[in-house]
PyMOL Python script that loads the backbone (N, CA, C, O; Angstrom):
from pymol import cmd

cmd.read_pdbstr("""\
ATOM      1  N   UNK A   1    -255.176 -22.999  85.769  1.00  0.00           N
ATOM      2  CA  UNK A   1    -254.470 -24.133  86.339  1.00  0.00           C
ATOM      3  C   UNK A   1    -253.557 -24.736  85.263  1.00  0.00           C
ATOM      4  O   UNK A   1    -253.902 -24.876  84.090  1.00  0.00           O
ATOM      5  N   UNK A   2    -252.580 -25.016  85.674  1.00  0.00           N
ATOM      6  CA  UNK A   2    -251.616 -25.476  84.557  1.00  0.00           C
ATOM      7  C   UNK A   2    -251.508 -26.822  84.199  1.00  0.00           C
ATOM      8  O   UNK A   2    -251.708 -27.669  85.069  1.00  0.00           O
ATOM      9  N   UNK A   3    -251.201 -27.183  82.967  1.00  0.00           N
ATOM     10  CA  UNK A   3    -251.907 -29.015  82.651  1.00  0.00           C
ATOM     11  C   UNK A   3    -250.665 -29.469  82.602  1.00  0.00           C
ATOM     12  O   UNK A   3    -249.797 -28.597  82.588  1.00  0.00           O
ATOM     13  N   UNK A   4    -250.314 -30.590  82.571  1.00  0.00           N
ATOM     14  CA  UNK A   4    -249.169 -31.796  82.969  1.00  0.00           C
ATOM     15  C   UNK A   4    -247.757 -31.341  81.837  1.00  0.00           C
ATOM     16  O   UNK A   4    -246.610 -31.640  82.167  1.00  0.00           O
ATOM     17  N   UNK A   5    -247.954 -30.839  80.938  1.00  0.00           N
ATOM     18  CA  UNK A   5    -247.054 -30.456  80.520  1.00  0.00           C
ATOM     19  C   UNK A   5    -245.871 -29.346  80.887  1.00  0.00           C
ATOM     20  O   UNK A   5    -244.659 -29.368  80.674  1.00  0.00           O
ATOM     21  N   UNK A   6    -247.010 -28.050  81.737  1.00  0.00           N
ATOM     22  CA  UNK A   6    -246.368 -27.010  82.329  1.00  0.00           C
ATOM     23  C   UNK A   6    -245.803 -27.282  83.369  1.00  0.00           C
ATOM     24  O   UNK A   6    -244.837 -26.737  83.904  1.00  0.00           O
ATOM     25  N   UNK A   7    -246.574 -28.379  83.758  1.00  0.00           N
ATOM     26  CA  UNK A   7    -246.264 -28.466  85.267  1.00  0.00           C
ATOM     27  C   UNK A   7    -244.776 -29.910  85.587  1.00  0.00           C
ATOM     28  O   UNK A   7    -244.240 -30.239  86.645  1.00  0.00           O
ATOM     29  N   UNK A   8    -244.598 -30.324  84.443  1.00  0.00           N
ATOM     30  CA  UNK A   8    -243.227 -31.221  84.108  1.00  0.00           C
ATOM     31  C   UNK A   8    -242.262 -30.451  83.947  1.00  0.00           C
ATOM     32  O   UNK A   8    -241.152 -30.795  84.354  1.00  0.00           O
ATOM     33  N   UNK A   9    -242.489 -29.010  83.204  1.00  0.00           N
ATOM     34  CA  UNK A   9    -241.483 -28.096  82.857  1.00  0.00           C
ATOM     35  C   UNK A   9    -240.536 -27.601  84.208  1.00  0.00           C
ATOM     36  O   UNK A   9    -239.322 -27.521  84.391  1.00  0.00           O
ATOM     37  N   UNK A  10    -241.747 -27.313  85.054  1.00  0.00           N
ATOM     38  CA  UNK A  10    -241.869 -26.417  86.452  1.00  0.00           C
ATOM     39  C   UNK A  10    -240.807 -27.383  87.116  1.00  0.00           C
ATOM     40  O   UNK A  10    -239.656 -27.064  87.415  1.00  0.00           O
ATOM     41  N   UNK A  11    -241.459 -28.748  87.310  1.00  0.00           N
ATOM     42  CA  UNK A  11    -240.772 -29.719  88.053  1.00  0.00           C
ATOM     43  C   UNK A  11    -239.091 -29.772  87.614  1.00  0.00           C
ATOM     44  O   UNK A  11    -238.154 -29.809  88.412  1.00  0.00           O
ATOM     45  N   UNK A  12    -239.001 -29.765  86.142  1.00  0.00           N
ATOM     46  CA  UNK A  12    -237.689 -29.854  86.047  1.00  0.00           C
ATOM     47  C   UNK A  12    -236.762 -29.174  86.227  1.00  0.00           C
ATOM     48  O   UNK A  12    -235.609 -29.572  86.387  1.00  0.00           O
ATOM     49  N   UNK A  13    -237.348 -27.431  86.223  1.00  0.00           N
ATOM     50  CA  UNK A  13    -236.584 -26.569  86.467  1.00  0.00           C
ATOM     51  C   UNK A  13    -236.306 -26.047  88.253  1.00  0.00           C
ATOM     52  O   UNK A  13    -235.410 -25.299  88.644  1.00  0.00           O
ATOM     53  N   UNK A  14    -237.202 -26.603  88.956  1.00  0.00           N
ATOM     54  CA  UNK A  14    -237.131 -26.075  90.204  1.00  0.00           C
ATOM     55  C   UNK A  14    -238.022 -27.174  90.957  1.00  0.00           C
ATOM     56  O   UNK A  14    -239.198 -27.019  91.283  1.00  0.00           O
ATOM     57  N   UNK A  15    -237.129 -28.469  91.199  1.00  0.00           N
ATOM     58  CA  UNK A  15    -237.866 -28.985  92.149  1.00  0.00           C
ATOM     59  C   UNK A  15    -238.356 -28.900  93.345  1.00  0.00           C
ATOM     60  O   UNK A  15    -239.289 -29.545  93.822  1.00  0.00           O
ATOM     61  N   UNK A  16    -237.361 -27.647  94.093  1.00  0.00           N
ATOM     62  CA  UNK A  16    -237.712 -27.031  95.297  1.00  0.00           C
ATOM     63  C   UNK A  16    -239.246 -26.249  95.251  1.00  0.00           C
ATOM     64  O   UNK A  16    -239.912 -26.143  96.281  1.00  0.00           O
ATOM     65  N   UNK A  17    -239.668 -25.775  94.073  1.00  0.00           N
ATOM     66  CA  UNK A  17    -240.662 -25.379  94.090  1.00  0.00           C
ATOM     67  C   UNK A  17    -242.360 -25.822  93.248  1.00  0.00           C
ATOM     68  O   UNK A  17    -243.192 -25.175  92.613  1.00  0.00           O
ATOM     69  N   UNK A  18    -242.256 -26.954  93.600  1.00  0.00           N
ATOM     70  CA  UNK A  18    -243.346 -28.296  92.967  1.00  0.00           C
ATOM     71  C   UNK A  18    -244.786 -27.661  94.302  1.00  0.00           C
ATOM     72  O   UNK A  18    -244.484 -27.464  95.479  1.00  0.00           O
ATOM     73  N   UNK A  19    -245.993 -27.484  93.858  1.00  0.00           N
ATOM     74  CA  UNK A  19    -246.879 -27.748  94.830  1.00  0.00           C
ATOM     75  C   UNK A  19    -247.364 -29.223  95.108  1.00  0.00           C
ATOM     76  O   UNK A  19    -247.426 -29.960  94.125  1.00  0.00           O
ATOM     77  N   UNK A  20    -247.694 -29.707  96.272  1.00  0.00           N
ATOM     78  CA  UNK A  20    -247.713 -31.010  96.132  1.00  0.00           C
ATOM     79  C   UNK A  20    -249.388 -31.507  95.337  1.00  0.00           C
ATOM     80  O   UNK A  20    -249.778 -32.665  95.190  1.00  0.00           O
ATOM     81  N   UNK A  21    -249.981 -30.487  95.011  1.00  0.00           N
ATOM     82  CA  UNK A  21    -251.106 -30.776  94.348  1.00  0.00           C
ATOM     83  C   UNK A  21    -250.723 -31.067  92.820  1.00  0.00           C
ATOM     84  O   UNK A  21    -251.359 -31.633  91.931  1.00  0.00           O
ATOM     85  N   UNK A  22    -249.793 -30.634  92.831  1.00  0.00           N
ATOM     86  CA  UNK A  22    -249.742 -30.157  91.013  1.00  0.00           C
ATOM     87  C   UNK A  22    -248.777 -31.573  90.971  1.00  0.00           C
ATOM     88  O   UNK A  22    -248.744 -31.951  89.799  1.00  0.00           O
ATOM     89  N   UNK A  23    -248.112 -32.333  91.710  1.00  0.00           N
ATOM     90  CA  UNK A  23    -247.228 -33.181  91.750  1.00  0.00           C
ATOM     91  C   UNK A  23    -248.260 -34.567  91.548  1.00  0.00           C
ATOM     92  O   UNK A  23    -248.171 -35.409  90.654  1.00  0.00           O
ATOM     93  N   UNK A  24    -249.133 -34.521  92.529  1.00  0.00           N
ATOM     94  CA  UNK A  24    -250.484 -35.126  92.273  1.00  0.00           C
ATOM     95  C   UNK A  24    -250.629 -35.590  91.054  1.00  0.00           C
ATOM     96  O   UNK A  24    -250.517 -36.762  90.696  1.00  0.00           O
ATOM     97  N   UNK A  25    -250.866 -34.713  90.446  1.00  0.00           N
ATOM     98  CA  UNK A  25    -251.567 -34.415  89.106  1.00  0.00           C
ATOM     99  C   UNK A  25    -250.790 -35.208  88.412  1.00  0.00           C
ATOM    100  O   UNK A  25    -251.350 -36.230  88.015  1.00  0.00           O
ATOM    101  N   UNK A  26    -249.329 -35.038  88.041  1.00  0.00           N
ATOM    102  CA  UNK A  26    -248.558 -35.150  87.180  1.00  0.00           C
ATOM    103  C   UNK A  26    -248.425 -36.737  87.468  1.00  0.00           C
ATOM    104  O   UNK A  26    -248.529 -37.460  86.477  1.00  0.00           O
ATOM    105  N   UNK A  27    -248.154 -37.502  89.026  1.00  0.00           N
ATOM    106  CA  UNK A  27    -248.698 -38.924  89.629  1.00  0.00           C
ATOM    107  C   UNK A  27    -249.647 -39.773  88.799  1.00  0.00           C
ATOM    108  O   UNK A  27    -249.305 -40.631  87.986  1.00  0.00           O
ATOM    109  N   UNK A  28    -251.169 -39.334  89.189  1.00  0.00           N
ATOM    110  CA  UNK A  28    -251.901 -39.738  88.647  1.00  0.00           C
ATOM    111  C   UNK A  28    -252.259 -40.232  87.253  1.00  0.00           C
ATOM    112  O   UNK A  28    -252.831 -41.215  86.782  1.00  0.00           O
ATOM    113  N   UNK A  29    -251.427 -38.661  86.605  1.00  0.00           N
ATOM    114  CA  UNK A  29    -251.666 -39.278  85.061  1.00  0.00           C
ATOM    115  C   UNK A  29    -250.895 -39.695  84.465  1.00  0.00           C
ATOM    116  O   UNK A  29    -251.030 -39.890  83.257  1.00  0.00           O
ATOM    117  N   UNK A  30    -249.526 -40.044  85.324  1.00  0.00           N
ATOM    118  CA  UNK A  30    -248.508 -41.632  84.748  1.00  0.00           C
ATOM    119  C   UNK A  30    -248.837 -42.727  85.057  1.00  0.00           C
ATOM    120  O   UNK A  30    -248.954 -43.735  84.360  1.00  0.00           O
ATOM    121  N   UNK A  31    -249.112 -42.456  86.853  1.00  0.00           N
ATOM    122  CA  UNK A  31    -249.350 -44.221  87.055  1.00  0.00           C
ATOM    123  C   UNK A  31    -250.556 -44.619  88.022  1.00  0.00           C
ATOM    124  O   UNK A  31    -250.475 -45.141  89.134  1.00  0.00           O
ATOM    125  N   UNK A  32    -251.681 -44.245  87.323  1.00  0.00           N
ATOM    126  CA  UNK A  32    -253.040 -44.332  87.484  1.00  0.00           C
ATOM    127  C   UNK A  32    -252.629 -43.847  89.284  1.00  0.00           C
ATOM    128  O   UNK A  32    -251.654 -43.515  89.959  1.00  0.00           O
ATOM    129  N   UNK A  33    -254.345 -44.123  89.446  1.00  0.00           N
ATOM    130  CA  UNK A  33    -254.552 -43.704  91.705  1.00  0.00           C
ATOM    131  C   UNK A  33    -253.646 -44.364  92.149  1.00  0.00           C
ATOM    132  O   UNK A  33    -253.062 -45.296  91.596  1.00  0.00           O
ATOM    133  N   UNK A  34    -253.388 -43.704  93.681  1.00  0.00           N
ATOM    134  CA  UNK A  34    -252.829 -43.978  94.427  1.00  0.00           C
ATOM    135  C   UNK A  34    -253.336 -44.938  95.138  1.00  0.00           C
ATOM    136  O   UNK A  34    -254.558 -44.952  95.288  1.00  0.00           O
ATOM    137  N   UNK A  35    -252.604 -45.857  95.679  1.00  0.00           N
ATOM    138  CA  UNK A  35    -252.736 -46.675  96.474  1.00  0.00           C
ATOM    139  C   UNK A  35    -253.080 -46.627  97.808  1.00  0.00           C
ATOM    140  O   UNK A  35    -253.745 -47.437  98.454  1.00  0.00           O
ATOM    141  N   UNK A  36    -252.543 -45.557  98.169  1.00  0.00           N
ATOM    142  CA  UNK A  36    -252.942 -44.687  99.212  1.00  0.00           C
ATOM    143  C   UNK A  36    -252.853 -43.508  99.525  1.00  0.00           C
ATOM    144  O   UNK A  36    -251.713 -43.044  99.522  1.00  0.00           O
ATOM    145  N   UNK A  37    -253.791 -42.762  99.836  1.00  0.00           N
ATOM    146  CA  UNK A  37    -254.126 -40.838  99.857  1.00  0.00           C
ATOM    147  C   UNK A  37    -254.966 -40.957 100.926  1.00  0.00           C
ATOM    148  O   UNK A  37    -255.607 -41.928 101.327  1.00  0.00           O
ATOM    149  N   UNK A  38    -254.858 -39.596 101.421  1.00  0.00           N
ATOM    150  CA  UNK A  38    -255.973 -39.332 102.382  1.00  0.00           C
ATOM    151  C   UNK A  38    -254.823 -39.036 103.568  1.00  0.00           C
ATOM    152  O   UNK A  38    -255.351 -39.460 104.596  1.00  0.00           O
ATOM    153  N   UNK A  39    -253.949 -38.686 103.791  1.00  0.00           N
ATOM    154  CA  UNK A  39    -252.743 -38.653 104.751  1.00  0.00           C
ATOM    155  C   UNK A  39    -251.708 -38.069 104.014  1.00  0.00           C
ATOM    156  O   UNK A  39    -251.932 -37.903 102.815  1.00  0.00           O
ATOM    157  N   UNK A  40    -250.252 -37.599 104.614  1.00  0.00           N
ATOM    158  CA  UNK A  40    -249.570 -36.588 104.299  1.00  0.00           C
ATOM    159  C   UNK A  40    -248.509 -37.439 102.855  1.00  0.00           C
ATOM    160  O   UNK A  40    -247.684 -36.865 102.144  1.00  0.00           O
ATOM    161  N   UNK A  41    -248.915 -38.920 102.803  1.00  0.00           N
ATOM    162  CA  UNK A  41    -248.312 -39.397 102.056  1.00  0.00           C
ATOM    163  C   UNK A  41    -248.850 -39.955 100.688  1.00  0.00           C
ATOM    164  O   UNK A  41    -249.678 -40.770 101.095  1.00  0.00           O
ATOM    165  N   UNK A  42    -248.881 -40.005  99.600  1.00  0.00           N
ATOM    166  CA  UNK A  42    -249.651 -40.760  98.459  1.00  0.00           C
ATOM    167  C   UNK A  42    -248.798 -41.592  97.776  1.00  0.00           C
ATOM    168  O   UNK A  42    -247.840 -40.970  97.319  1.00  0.00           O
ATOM    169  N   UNK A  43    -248.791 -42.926  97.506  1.00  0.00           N
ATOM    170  CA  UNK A  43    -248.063 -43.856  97.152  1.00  0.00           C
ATOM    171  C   UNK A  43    -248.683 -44.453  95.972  1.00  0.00           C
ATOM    172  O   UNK A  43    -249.902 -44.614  95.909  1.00  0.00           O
ATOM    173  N   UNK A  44    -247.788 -44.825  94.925  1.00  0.00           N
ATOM    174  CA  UNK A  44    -248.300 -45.173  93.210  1.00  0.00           C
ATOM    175  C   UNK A  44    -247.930 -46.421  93.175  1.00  0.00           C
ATOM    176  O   UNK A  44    -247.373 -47.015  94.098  1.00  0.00           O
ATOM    177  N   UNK A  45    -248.307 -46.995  91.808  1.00  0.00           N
ATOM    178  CA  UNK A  45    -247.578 -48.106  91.851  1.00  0.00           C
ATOM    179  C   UNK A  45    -246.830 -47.724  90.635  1.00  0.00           C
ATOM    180  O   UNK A  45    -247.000 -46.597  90.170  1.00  0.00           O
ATOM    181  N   UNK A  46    -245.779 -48.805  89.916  1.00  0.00           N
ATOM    182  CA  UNK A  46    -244.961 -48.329  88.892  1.00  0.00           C
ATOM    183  C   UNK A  46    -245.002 -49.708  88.608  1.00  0.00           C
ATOM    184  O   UNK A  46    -245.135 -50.542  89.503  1.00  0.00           O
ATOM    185  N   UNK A  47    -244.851 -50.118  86.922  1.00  0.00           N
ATOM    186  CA  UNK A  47    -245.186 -51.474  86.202  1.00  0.00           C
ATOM    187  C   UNK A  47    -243.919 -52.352  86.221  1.00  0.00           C
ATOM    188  O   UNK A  47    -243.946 -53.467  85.699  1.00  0.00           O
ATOM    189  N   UNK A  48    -242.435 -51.705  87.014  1.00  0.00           N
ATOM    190  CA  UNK A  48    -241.472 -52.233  86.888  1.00  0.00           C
ATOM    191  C   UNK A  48    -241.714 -53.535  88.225  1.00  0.00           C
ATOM    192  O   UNK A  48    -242.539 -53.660  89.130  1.00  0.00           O
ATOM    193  N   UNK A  49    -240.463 -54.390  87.738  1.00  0.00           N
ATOM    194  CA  UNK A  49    -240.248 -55.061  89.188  1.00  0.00           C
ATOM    195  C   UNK A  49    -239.252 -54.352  90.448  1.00  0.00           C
ATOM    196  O   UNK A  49    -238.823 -53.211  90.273  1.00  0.00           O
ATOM    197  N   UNK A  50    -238.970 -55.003  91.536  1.00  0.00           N
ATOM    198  CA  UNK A  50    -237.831 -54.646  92.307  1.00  0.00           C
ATOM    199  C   UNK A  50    -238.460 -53.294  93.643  1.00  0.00           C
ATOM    200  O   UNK A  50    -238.511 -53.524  94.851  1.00  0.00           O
ATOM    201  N   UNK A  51    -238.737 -52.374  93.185  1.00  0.00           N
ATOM    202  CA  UNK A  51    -238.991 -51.355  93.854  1.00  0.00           C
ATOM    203  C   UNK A  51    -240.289 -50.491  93.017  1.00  0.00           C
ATOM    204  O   UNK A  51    -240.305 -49.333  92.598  1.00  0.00           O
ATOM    205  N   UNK A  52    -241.185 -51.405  92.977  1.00  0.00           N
ATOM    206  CA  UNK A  52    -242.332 -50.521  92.232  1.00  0.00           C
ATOM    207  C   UNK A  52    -243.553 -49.753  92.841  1.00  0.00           C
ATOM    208  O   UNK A  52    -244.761 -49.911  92.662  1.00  0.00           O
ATOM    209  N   UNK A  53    -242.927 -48.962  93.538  1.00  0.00           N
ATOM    210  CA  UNK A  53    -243.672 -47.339  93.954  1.00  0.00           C
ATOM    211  C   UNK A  53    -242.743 -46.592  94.055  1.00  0.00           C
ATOM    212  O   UNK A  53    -241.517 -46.574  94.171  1.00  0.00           O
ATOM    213  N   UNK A  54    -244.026 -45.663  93.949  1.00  0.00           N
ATOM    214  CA  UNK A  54    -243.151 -43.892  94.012  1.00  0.00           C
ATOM    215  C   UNK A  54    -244.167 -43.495  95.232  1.00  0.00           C
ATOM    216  O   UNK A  54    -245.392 -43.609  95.264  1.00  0.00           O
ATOM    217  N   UNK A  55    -243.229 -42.970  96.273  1.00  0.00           N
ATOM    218  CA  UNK A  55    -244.029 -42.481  97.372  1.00  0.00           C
ATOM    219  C   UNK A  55    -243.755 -41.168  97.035  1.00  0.00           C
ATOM    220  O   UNK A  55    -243.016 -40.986  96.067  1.00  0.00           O
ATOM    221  N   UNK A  56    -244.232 -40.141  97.678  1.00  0.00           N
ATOM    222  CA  UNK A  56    -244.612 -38.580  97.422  1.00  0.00           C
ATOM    223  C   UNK A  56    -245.189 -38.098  99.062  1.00  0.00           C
ATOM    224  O   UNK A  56    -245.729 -38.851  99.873  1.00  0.00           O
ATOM    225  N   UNK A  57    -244.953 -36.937  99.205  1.00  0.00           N
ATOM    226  CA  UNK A  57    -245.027 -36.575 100.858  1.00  0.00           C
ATOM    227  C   UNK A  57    -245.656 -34.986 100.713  1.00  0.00           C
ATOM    228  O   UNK A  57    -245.098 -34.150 100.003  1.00  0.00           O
ATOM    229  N   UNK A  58    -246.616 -34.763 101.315  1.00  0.00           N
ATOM    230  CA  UNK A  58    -246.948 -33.125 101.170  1.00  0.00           C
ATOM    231  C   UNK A  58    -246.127 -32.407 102.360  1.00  0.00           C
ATOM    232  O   UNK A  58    -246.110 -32.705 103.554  1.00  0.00           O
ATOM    233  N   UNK A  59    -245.504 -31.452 101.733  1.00  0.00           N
ATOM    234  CA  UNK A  59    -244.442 -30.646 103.366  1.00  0.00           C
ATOM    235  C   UNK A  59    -245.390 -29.455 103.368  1.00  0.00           C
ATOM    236  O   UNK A  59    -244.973 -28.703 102.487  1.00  0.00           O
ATOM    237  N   UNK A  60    -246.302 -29.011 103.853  1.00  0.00           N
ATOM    238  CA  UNK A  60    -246.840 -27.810 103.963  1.00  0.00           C
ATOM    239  C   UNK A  60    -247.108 -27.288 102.946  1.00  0.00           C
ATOM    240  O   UNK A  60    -246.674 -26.177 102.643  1.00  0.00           O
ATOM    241  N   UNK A  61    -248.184 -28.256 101.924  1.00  0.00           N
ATOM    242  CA  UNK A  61    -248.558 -27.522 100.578  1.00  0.00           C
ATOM    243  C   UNK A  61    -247.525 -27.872  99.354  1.00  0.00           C
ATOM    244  O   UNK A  61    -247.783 -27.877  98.150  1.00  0.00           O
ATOM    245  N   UNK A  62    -246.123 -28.200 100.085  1.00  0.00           N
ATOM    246  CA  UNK A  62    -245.374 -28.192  98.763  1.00  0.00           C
ATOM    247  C   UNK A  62    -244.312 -29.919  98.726  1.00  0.00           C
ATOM    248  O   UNK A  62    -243.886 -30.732  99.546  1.00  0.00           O
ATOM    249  N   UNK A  63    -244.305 -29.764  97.585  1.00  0.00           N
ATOM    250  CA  UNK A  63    -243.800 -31.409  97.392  1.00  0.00           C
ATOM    251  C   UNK A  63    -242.375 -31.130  98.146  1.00  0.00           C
ATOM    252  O   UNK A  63    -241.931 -30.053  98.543  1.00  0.00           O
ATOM    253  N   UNK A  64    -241.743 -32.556  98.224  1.00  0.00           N
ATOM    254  CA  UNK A  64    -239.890 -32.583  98.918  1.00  0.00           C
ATOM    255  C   UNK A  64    -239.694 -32.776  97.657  1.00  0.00           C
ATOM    256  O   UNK A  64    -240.253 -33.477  96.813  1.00  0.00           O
ATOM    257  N   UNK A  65    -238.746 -31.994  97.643  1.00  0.00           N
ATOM    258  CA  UNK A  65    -237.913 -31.494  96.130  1.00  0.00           C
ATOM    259  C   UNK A  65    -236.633 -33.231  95.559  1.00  0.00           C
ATOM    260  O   UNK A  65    -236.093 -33.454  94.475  1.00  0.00           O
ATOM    261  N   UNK A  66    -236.615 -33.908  96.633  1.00  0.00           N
ATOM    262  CA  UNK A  66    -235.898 -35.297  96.351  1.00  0.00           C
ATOM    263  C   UNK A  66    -237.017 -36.543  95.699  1.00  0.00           C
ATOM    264  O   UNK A  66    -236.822 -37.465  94.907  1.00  0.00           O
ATOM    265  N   UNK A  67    -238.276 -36.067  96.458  1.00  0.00           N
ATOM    266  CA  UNK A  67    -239.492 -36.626  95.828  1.00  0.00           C
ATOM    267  C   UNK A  67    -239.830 -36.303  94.259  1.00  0.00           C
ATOM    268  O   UNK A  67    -240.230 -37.095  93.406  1.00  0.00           O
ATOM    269  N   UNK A  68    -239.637 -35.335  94.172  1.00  0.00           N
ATOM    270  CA  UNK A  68    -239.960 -34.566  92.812  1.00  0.00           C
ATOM    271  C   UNK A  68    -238.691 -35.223  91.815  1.00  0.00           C
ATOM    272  O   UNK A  68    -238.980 -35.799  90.766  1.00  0.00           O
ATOM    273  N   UNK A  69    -237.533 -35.094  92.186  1.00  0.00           N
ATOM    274  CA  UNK A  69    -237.013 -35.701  90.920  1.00  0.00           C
ATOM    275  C   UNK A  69    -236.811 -37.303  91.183  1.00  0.00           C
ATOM    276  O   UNK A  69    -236.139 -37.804  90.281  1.00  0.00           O
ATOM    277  N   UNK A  70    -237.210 -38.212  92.162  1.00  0.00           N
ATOM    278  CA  UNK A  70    -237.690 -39.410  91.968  1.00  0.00           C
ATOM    279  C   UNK A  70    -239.093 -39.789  90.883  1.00  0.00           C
ATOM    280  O   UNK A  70    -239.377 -40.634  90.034  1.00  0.00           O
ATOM    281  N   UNK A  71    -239.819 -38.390  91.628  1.00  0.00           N
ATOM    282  CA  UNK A  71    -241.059 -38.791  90.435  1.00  0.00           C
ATOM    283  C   UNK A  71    -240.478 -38.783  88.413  1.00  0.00           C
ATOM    284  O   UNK A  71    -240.543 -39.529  87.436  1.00  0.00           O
ATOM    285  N   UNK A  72    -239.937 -37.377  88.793  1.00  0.00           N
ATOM    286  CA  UNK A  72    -238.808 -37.367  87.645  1.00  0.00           C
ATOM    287  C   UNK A  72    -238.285 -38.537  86.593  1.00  0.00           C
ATOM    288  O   UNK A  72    -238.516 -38.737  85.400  1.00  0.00           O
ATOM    289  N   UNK A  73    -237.494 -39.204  87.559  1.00  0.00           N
ATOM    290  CA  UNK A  73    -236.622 -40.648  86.903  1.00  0.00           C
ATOM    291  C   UNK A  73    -237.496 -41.111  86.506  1.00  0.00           C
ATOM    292  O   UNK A  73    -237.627 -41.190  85.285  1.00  0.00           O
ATOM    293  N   UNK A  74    -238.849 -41.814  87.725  1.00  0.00           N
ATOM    294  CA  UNK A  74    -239.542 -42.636  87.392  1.00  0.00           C
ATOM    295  C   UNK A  74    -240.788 -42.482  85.966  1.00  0.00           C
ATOM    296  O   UNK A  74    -241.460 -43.381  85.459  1.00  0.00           O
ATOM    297  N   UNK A  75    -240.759 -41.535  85.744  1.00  0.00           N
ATOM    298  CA  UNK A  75    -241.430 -41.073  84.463  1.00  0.00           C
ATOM    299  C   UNK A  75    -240.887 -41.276  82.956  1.00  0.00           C
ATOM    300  O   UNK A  75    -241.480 -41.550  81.913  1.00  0.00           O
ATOM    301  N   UNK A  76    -239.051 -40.952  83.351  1.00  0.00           N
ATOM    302  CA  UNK A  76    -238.412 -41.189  82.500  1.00  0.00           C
ATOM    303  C   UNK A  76    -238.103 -43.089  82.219  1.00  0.00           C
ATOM    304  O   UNK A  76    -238.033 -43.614  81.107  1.00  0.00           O
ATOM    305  N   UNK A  77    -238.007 -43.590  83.148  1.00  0.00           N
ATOM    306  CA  UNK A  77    -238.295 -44.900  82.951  1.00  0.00           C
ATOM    307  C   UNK A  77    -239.446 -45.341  82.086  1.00  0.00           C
ATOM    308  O   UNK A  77    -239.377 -45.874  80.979  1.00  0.00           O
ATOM    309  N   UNK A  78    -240.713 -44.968  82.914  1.00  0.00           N
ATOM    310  CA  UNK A  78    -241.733 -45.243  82.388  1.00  0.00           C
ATOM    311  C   UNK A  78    -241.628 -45.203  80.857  1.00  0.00           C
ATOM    312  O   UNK A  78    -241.524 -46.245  80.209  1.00  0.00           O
ATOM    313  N   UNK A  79    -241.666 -43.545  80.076  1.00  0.00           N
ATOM    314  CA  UNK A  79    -241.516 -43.568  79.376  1.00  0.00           C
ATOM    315  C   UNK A  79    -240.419 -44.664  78.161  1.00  0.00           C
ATOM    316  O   UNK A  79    -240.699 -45.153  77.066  1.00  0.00           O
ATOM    317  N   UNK A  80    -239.446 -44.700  78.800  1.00  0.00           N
ATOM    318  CA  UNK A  80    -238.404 -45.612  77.813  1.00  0.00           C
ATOM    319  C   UNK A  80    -238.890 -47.001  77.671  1.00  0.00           C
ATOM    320  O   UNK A  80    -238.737 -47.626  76.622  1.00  0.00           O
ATOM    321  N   UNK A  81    -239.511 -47.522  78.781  1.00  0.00           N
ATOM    322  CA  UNK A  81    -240.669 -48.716  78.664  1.00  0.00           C
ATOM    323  C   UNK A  81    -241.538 -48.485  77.714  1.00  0.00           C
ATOM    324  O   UNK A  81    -241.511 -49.374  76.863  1.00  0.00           O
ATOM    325  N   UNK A  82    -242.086 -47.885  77.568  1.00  0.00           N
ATOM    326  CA  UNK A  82    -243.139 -47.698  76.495  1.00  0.00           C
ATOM    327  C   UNK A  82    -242.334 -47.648  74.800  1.00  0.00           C
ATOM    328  O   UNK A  82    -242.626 -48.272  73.781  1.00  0.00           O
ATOM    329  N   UNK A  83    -241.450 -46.823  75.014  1.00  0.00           N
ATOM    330  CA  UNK A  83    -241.050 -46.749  74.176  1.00  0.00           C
ATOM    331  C   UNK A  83    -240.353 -48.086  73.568  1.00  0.00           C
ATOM    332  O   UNK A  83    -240.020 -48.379  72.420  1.00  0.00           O
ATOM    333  N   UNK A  84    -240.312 -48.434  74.194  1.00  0.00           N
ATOM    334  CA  UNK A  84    -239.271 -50.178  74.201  1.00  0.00           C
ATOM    335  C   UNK A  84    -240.278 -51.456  73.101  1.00  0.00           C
ATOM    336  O   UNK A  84    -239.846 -52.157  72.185  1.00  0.00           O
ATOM    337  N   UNK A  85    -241.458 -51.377  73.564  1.00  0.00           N
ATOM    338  CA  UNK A  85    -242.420 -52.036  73.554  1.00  0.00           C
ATOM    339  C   UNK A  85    -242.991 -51.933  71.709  1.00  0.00           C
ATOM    340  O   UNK A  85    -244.003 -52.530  71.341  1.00  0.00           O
TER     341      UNK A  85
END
""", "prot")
cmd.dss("prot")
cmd.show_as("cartoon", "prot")
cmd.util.cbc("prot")
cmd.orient("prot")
């Protein structure tokens, strides 16, 4: 199984091809559980103001590739926050 690093690589190079499990993964260990799972949708929270979630959608096993590089940005945010600090 591939750990959050491979699976950022994957994302960046081919968002069309993200599993939505592995998208999960990569979710979770930016911006803690979801708020809500258990349905075709899982929603995060994000520490910014204004618009702070990242929703995520399973299409038949595999993430929406517009989802994937939202998760994208929002990581890169994240990160520059941290870095800020």
């Amino acid at each position: 199984m591939p750990d959050i690093d491979d699976i950022l690589i994957l994302m960046k190079r081919n968002p069309k091809g993200v599993r939505f499990r592995d998208l999960c993964k990569v979710c979770d260990q930016y911006f803690g559980k979801a708020r809500q799972a258990g349905t075709s949708h899982r929603i995060y929270r994000t520490p910014w103001p204004g618009d702070p979630r990242v929703n995520i959608q399973n299409d038949k096993g595999r993430a929406k590739p517009y989802q994937v590089r939202q998760v994208l940005a929002a990581i890169k945010r994240l990160e520059s926050v941290n870095e800020a600090d």
